[in-house]
C-alpha positions in Angstrom: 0.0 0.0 0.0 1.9 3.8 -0.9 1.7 6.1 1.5 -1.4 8.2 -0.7 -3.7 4.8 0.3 -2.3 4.6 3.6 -3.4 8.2 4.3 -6.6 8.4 2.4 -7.5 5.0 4.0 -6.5 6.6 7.8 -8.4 9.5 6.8 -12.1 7.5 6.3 -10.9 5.2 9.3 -10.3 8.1 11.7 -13.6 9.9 10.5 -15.8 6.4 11.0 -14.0 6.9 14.7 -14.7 9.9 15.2 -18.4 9.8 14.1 -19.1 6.8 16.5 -17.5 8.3 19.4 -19.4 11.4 18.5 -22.5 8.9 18.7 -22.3 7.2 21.8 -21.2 10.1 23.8 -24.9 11.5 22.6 -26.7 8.4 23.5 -24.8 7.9 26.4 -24.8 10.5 29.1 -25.0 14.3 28.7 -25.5 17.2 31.2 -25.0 20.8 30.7 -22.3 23.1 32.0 -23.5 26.2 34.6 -23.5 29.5 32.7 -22.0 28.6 29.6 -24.9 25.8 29.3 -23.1 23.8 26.8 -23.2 20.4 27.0 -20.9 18.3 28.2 -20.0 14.6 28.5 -20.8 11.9 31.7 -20.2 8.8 31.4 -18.8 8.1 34.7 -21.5 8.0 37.6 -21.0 11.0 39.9 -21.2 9.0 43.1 -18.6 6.5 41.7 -16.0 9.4 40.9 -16.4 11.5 44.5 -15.9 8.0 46.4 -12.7 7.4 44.5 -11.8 11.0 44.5 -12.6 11.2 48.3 -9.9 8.1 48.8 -7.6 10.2 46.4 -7.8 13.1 48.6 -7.2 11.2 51.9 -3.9 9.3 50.3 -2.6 12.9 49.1 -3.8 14.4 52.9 -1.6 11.2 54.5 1.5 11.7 52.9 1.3 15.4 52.7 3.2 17.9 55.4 -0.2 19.8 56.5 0.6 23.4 57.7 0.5 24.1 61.3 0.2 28.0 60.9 -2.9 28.8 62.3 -3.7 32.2 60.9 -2.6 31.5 57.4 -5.1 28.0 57.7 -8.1 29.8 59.0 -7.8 31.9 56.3 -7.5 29.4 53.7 -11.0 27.6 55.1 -12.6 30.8 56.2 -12.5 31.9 52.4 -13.2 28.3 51.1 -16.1 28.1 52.9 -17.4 31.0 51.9 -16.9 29.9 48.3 -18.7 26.8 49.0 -21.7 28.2 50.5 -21.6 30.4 47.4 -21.5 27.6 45.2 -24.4 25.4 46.9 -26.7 28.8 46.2 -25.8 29.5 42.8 -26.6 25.5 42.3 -29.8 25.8 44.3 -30.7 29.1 42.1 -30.0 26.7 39.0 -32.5 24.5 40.2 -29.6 21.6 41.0 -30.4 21.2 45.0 -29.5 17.6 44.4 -25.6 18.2 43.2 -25.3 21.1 46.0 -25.9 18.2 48.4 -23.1 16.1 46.8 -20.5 17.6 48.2 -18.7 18.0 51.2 -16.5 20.4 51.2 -13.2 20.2 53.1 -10.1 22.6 52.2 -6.3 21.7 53.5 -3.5 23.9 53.7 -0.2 22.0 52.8 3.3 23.1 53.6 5.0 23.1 50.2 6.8 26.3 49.1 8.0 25.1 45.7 4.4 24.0 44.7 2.3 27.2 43.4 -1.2 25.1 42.9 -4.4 24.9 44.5 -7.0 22.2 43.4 -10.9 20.9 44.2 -11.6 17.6 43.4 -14.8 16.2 42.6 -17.1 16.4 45.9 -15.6 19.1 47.4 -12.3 17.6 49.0 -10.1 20.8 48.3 -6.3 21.5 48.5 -4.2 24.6 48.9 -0.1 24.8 48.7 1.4 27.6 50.5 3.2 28.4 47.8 0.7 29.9 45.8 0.2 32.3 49.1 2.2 34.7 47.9 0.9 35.2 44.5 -3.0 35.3 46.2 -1.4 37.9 48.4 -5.0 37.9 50.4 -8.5 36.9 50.6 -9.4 38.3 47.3 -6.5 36.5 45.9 -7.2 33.3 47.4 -11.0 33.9 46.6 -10.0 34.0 42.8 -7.8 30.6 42.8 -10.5 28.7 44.8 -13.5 29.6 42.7 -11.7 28.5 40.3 -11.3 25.4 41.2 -14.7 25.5 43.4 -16.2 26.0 39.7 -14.2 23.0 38.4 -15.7 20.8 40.5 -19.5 22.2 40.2 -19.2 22.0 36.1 -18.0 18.1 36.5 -14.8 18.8 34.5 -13.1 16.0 36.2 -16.0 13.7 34.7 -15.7 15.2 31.6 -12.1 14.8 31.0 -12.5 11.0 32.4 -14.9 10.2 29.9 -12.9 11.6 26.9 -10.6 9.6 28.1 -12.7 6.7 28.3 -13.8 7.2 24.5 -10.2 7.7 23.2 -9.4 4.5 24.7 -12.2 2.9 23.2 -11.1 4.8 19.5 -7.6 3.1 20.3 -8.8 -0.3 20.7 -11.2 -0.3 17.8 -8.3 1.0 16.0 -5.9 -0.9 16.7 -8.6 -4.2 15.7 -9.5 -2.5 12.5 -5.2 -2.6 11.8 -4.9 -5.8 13.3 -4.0 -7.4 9.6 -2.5 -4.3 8.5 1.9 -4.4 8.3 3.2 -3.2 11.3 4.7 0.4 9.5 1.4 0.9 8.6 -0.4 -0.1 12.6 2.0 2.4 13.9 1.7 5.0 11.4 -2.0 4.9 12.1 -1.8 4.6 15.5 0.5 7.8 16.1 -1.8 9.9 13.7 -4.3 9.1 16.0 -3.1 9.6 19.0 -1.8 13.2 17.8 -5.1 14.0 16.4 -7.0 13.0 19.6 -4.6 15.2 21.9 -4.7 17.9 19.8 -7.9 18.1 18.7 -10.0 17.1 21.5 -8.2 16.8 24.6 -6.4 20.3 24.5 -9.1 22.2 23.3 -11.3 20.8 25.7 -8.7 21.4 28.6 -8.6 25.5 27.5 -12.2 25.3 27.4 -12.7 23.7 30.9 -10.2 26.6 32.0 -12.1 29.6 30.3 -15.5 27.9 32.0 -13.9 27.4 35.8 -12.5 31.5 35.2 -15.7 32.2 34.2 -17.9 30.6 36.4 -15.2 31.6 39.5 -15.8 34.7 38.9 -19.7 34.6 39.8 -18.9 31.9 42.8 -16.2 34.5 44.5 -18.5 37.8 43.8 -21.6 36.2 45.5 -19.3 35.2 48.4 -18.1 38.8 49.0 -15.0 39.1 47.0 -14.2 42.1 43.9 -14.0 40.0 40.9 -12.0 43.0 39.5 -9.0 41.6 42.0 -8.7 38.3 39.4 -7.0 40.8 37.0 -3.5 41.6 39.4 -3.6 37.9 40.4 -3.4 36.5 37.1 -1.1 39.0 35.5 1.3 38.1 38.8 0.9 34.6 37.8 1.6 34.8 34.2 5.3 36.7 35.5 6.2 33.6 36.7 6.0 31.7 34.1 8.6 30.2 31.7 8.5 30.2 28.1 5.1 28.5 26.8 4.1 26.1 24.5 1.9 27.9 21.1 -1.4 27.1 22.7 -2.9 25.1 20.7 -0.3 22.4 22.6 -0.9 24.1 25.8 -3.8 23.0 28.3 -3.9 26.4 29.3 -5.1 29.0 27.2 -2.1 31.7 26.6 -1.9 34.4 29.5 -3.0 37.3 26.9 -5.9 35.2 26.7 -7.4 34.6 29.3 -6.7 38.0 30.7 -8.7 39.5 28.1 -12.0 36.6 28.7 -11.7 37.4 32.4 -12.4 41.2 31.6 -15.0 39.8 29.6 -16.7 38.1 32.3 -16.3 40.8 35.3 -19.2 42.7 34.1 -21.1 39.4 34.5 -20.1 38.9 37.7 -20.0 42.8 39.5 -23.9 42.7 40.1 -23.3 39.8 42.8 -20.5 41.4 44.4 -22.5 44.6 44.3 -25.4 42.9 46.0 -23.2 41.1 48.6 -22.2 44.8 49.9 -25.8 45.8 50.8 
């Protein structure tokens, strides 16, 4: 077979692939995103995910060196809590009583300078490294990384990105059957075309677009509980100074810093009526 077949061949493969994936994630399971209201794919059951996420969080919490400084852990749950209680009433405004229930929040503070990262997983069990500290600088600060992350968790991203990567498995091994009588050049050709083409054109984009929902949606969750969205502008710009040269973005699972500067000005007007409404 010359490499025209081969490619033409991969072509109507990888499109037959893509249209059945495309298929059973609409049969399947669906649910739609807060705010943006797009849909989004669930094909793990929610309770099955928090229970291995909650025994996740607890191996991470056993291994980790917890901080022992009071004021700078009061802080961290004193602000978390707030975002959580923001989050259940935003869900309970949505009409979603039943996922504000799900989760029970807890947020950590652990001693790790080098480590600037704060995360939620799905359920509530939260995370915050004290080296991130001093780019939050305060409560605003801190209220911007961990509605963030609060608004990871309440748009089921973690789902979503476990049942992409439940389909591109599936896309592999139906591949790799369809190629099983193919020459071995040709399997890996095939096989390396598609695993490029599912990174880049489904798992990346979808990564930036989680990201752009979470800064979005983080937004609203910090400005009901109290916080100036407007603050989220310094704190990222802070960020991006730390960072190293970056891959172009379409490679990057973060959308470029210019980026998503200029969507979170976007978004503050959204969000500056429930910060407004939380001063009265």
């Amino acid at each position: 077979m010359n490499i025209l077949n081969i490619r033409k061949s991969l072509f109507y493969l990888l499109l037959r692939l893509t249209l059945i994936m495309i298929t059973i994630s609409f049969f399947i399971g669906c649910a739609e995103v807060p705010i943006s209201q797009r849909g989004s794919l669930r094909l793990v059951p929610e309770s099955e995910l928090i229970t291995m996420s909650f025994k996740e969080y607890q191996q991470v919490i056993d291994k980790s060196k917890l901080s022992t400084d009071q004021n700078k852990i009061q802080t961290v749950r004193k602000v978390g809590n707030r975002i959580a209680k923001a989050a259940e009433a935003f869900l309970a405004d949505l009409g979603r009583e039943n996922q504000a229930r799900k989760y029970q929040w807890e947020f950590n503070l652990i001693e790790d300078d080098k480590v600037v990262n704060a995360w939620v997983m799905p359920g509530g069990k939260a995370a915050v490294y004290t080296g991130i500290l001093p780019f939050t600088q305060d409560e605003s600060g801190l209220a911007v990384v961990l509605g963030h992350e609060v608004a990871h968790a309440i748009a089921e991203h973690g789902n979503e990105r476990m049942s992409q990567a439940l389909l591109t498995n599936m896309g592999t091994m139906a591949l790799s059957a369809a190629l099983a009588q193919k020459p071995r050049q040709t399997q890996e050709l095939f096989m390396t075309v598609f695993g490029v083409g599912t990174n880049v054109g489904l798992i990346l984009p979808y990564s930036r677009l989680h990201e752009k929902e979470a800064d979005r949606i983080g937004l609203t969750l910090m400005a009901r509980a109290g916080y100036d969205p407007r603050v989220a502008i310094p704190f990222w710009e802070r960020m991006n100074q730390k960072e190293e040269a970056r891959s172009p973005e379409f490679l990057s699972t973060h959308p470029a810093p210019s980026t998503r500067i200029a969507n979170i000005e976007s978004f503050i007007s959204e969000a500056m009526p429930y910060y407004q409404k939380s001063l009265k």
